[in-house]
matplotlib code that plots the C-alpha trace (Angstrom):
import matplotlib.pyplot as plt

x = [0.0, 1.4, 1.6, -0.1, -3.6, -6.1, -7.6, -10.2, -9.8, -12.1, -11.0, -7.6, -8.1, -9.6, -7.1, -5.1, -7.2, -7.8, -11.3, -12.9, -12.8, -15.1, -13.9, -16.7, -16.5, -17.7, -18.0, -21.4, -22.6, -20.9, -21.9, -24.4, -27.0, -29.3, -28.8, -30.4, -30.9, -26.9, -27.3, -29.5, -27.5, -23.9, -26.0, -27.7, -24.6, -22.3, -25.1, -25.1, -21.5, -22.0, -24.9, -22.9, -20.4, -17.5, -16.3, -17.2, -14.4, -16.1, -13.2, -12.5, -9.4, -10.9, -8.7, -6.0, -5.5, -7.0, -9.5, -9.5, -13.3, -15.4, -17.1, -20.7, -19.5, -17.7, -20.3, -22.3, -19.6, -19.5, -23.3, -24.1, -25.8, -22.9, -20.1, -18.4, -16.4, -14.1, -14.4, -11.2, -9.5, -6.0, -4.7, -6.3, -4.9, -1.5, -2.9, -5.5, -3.4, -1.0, -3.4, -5.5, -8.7, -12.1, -12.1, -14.7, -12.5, -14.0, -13.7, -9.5, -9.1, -10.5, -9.1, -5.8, -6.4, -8.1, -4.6, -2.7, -4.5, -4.6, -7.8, -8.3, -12.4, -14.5, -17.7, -18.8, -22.0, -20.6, -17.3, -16.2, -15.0, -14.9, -17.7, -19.7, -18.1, -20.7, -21.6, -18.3, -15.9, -13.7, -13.7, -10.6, -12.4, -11.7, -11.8, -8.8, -11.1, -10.0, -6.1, -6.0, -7.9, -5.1, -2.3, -4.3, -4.5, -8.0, -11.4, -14.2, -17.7, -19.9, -23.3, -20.7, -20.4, -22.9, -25.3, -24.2, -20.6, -19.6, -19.8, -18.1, -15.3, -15.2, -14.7, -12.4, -9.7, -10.4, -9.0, -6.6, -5.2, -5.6, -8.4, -10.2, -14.2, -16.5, -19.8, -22.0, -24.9, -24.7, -23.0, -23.8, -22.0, -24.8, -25.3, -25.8, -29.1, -29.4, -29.4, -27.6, -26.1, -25.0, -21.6, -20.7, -18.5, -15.7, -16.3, -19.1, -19.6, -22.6, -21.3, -19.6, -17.1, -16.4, -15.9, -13.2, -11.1, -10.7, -9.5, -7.4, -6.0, -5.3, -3.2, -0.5, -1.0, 1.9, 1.1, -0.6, -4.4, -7.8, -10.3, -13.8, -16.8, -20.2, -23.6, -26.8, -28.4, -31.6, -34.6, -37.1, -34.9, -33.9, -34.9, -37.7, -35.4, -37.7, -37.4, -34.2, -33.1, -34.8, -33.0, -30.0, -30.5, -31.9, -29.0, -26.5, -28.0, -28.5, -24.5, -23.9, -25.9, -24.8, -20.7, -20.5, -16.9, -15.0, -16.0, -18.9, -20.6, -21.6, -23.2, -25.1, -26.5, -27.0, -29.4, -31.5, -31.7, -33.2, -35.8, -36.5, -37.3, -39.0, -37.0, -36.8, -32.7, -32.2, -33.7, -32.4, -28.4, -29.3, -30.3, -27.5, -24.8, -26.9, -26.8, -23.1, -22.0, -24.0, -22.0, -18.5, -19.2, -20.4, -16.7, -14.5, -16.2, -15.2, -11.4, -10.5, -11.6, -9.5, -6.8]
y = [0.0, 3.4, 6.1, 8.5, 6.6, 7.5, 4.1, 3.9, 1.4, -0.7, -1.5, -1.4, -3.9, -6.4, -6.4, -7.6, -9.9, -11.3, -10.6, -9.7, -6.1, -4.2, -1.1, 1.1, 4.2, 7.8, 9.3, 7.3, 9.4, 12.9, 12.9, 10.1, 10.6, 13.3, 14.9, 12.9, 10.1, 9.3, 9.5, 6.5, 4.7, 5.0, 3.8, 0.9, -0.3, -0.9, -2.2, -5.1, -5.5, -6.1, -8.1, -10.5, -10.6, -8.3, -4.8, -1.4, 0.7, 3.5, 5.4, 9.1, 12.2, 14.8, 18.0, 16.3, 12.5, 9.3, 8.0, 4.0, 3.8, 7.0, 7.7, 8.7, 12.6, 12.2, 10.5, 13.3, 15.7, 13.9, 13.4, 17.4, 19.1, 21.5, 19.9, 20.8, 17.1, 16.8, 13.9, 12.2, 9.2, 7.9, 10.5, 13.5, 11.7, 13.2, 17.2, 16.7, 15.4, 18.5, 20.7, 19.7, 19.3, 17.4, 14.1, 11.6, 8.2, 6.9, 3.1, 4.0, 5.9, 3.5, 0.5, 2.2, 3.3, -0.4, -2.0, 0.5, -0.3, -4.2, -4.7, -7.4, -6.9, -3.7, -2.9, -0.3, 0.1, -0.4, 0.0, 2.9, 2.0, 2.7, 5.8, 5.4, 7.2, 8.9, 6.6, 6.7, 7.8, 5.9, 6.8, 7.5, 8.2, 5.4, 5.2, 5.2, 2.1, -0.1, 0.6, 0.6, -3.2, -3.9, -2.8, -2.8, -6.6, -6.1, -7.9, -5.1, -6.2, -4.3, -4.0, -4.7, -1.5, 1.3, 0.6, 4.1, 2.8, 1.0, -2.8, -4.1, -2.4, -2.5, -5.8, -6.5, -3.8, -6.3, -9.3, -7.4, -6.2, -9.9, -9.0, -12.4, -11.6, -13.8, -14.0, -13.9, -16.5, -14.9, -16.2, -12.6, -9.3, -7.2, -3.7, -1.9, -1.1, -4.3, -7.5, -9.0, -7.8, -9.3, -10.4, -13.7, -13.6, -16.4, -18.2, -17.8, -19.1, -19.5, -19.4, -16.8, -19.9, -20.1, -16.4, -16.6, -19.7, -17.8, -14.6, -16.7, -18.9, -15.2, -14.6, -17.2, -16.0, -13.8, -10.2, -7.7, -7.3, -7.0, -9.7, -8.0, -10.4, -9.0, -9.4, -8.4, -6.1, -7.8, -8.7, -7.0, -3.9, -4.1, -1.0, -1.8, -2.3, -0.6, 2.6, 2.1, 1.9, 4.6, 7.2, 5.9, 6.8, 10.5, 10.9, 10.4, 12.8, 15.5, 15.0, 15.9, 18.6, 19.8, 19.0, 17.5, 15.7, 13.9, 13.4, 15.2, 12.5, 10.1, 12.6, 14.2, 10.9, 9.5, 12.7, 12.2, 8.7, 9.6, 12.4, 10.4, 6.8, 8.7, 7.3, 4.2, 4.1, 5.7, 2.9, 0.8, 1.9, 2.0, -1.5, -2.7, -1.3, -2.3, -6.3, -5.8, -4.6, -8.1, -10.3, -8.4, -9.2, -13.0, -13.4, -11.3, -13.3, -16.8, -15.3, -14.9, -18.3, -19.3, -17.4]
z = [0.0, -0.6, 2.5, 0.3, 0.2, 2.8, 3.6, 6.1, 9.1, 8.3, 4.5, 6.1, 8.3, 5.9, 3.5, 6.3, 7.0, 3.7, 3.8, 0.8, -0.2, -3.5, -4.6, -5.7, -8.2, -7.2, -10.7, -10.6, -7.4, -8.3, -12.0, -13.1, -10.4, -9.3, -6.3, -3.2, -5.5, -5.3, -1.8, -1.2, -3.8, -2.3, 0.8, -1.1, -3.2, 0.0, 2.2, -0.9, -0.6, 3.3, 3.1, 0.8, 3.2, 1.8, 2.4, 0.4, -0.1, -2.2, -4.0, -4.4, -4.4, -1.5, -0.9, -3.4, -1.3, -2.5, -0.6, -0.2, 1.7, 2.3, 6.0, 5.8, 6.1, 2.7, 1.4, 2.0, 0.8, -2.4, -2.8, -2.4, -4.9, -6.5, -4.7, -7.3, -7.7, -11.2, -13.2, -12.6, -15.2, -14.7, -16.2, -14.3, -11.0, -10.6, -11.0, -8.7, -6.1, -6.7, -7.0, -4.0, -6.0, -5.0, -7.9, -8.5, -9.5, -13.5, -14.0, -15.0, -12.0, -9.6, -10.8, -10.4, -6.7, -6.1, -7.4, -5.6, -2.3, -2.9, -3.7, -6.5, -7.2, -8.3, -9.0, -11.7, -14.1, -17.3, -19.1, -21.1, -24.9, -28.7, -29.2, -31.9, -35.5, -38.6, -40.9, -43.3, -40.5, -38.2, -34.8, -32.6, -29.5, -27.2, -23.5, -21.5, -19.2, -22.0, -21.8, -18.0, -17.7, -20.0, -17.6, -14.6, -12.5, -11.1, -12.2, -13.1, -13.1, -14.9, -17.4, -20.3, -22.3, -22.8, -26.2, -27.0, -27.4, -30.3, -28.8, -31.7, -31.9, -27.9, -28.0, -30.8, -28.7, -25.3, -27.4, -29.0, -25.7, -23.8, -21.6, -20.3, -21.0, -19.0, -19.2, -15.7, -16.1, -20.2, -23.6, -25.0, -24.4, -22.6, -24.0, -20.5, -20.8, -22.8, -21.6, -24.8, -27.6, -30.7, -29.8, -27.5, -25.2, -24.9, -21.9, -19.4, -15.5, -13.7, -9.8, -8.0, -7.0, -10.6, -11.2, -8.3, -9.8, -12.8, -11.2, -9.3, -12.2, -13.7, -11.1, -12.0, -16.3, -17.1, -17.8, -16.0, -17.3, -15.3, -15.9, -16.9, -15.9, -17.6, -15.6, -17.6, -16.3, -14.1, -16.7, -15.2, -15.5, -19.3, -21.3, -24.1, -27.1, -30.2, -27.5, -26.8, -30.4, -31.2, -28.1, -29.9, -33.5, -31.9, -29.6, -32.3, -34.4, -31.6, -31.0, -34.5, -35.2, -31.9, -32.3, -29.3, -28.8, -26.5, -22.8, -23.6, -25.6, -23.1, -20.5, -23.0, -24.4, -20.9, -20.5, -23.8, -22.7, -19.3, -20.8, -23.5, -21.5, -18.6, -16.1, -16.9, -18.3, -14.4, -13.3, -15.3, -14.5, -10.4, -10.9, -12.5, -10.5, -7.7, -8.9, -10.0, -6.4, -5.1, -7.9, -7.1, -3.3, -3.7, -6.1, -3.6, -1.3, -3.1, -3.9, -0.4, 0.8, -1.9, -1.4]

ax = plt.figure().add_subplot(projection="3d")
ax.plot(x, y, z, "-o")
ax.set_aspect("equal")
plt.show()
């Protein structure tokens, strides 16, 4: 562990222990939630990870230190409407520690900080990847997620990608870059909102026990990549696909007519999504990072007895 991680007792303690410990992103809560609404889900999604027998450490960079495990006051802190949290990827990490900035941790970020602190299982929503180019064009917009699960020896469970992503080229980059995909209880990529796309994924389990022996196998593979295991998001939560195809084909177009770019793209189609389905994608993304946290806890779980 490094001395300049702030890890709270409690997360310290298991990891000496050799309990099972889920890292938990705060970009969800600072940026993808409403205020008051992110509230009850920080709450929610490490009440899971104890119920399944684990520990929560929810990650985030307050006054410039990373933290490994928030207390309820910097949960709050975090969860305030304007707190004014940037949206922090591997790359942002260094300045905002020298700066002394407030950081909510993306799925790059806090995998870094997980490895850093030891912790070998995190929980997210879905995984950043290739965005989605015009019809004719080749897109060269790809999340940095991808590149640190390359580098970074931690298993991420997630929703698979976002359907605004392009899933396809998403997953051609994981196998290009080594990244073991297993399906949870799924032969098909989910599309986040999705269930299933149209891509397979290579090998699937069924058991949280299973999950674990593979992570652990991974362990003795040379090289340094993550494992990403993909759990659909619960049935009875999956957006209606007609509505959900159509959001997609009116999102796109917004972004171009609008010449939105970059990190811009995925908030602003997350918010079309949510005023166009009344709800229901909000719904949809609470629920799936709620039954993600629950499948991360049942594996860390499994890894430590095994370990």
């Amino acid at each position: 562990m490094s001395d300049h991680l702030s890890i709270t007792p409690e997360v310290a303690d298991a990891l000496s222990a050799g309990q099972g410990v889920v890292a938990l992103e705060s970009t969800l809560l600072a940026h993808g939630l409403p205020p008051g609404r992110n509230r009850e889900v920080a709450q929610r999604l490490e009440h899971i990870v104890r119920q399944a027998g684990a520990i929560p450490a929810t990650i985030a960079v307050l006054d410039g230190t990373p933290h490994i495990g928030l207390t309820e006051p910097e949960l709050d802190r975090l969860c305030a409407p304007d707190a004014g949290f940037a949206k922090l990827s591997r790359r942002d990490l260094a300045p905002a520690y020298a700066l002394k900035r407030n950081g909510a941790t993306t799925v790059a970020s806090t995998a870094t900080l997980a490895h850093q602190a030891g912790i070998k299982i995190f929980a997210t929503g879905g995984l950043g990847g290739v965005h989605l180019a015009a019809p004719g064009e080749t897109s060269w917009d790809v999340s940095a997620d991808l590149d640190v699960l390359a580098h970074t020896p931690v298993t991420v469970v997630c929703s698979g990608v976002k359907s605004i992503l392009d899933i396809a080229a998403t997953v051609e980059v994981l196998e290009t870059r080594s990244v073991p995909v297993v399906g949870y209880g799924t032969n098909h990529f989910p599309g986040f909102y999705l269930r299933e796309s149209a891509h397979t994924v290579p090998w699937r389990v069924d058991t949280a026990a299973e999950a674990a022996a593979i992570v652990h196998a991974h362990g003795s593979v040379p090289g340094e990549s993550g494992v990403l295991l993909v759990n659909p998001v619960p049935e009875a939560h999956e957006l209606d696909r007609d509505l959900h195809d159509r959001l997609l084909a009116e999102g796109m177009a917004m972004l171009r007519q609008k010449g939105i770019r970059g990190k811009d793209i995925t908030p602003a189609l997350l918010a079309h999504f949510h005023a166009g389905s009344g709800g229901a994608s909000l719904s949809a993304n609470t629920e799936l990072v709620a039954d993600n946290a629950r499948v991360a806890a049942e594996v860390a779980v499994a890894l430590a007895q095994l370990r």
